[in-house]
N, C-alpha and C positions, 0 to 999 in steps of 0.2 A: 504494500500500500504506500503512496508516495506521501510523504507527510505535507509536503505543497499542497496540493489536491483535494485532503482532508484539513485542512487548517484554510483553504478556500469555502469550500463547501461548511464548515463553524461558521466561517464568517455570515455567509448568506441563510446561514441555521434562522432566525428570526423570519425571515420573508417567504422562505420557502411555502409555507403554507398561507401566512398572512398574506400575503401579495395577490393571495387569487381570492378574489371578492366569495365565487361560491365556494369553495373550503373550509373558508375562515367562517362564514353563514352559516356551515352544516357543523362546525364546532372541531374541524378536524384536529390532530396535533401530532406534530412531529414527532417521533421516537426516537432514531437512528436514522443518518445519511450519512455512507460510504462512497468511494469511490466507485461500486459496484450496485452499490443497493438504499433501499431506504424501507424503511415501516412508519404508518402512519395509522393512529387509534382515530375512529368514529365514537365517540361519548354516547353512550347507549342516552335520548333526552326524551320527552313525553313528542315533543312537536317533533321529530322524525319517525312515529309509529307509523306502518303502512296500514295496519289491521287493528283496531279498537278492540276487538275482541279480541284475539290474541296476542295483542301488546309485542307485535314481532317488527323489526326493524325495517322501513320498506325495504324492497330491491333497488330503490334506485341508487338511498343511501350509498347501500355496497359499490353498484357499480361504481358511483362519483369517488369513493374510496377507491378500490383496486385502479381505477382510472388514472388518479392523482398519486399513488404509490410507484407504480408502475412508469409514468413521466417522470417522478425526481427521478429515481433508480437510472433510466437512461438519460436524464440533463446531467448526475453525476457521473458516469461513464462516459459521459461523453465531454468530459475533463472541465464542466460546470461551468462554462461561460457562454454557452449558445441555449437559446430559448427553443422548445421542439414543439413537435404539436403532435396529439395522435392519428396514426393512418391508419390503424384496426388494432381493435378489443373484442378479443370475444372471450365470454364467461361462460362457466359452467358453475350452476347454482348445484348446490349439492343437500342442502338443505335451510332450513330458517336459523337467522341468526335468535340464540337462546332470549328471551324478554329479560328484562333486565339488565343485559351483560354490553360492555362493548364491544365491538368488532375493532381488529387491530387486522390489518394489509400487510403483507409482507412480500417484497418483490425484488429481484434479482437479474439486473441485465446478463442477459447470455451468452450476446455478441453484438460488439459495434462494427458496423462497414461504412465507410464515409461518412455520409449525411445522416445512416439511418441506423436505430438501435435496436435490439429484440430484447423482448424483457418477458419474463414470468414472473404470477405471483400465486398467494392465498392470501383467503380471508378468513379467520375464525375469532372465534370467543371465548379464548382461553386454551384451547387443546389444538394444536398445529395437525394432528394426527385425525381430526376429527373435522376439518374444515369447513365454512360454508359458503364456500367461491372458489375456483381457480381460476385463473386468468393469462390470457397469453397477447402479448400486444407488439405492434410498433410504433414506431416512433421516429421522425425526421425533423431536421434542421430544415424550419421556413422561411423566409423574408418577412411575412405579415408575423411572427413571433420573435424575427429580431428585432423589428419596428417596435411591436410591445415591450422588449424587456426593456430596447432603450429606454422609451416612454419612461417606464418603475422607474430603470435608474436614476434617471433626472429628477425623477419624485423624489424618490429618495435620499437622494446628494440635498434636493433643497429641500429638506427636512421634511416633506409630507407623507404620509403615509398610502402606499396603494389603495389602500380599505378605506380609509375617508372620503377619499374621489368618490366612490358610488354612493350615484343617487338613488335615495330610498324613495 
């Protein structure tokens, strides 16, 4: 692991999740970012239930986690200075995440080629062994996302925070 790399990716530790209006909305939070990987918890909350009766976490929840897990994991292998965007996710639900419980992402680029990254992940609630998502995606370096990071980064040099920008 390059210590450069990993002591870049600390640095941008704070925004990685704040920086994106809907992550930060659905309460996401950083766990771990590697050079190679990242995990990201979903806060099990009442206003993300898909089901009233069942008190089970929607699906979309998930996806927007494995989605957003899945992107650091390849921005960090992909030596964390280029903004990427997804070009296919596909999941495999395997069952409901538990009520109550958080969901935590866990993803791992597999191989970078130029512009574009592959990355796997899961999702569970406690038991890695017992999962309730896999997910397999890519990911490419675009123009309209390096346009956006600039964007953040100007915010953020002049003190303002991504997350404020939106309007409610």
């Amino acid at each position: 692991m390059s210590e450069d790399i990993q002591a870049h990716l600390d640095s941008l530790r704070p925004f990685l999740v704040d920086g994106s209006p809907h992550a930060a909305a659905l309460g996401f939070q950083l766990e771990t970012i590697t050079p190679n990987g990242a995990s990201i918890r979903a806060p099990y909350r009442e206003d993300l239930i898909g089901d009233p009766e069942t008190r089970v976490l929607h699906g979309g929840v998930v996806t927007a986690l494995l989605d957003h897990a899945c992107g650091m994991a390849a921005f960090a292998a992909m030596g964390g200075k280029k903004a990427n965007a997804t070009l296919d996710l596909r999941l495999d639900y395997m069952r409901p995440a538990r009520p109550g419980e958080d969901v935590l992402a866990e993803a791992e680029c597999v191989k970078v080629s130029g512009l574009f990254a592959f990355v796997s992940a899961i999702a569970h609630d406690g038991d890695r062994d017992d999962p309730v998502a896999r997910a397999t995606a890519a990911f490419m370096v675009t123009k309209a996302g390096e346009a956006a990071a600039k964007r953040a980064r100007a915010e953020l040099k002049a003190g303002a925070s991504p997350i404020s920008q939106v309007k409610t």
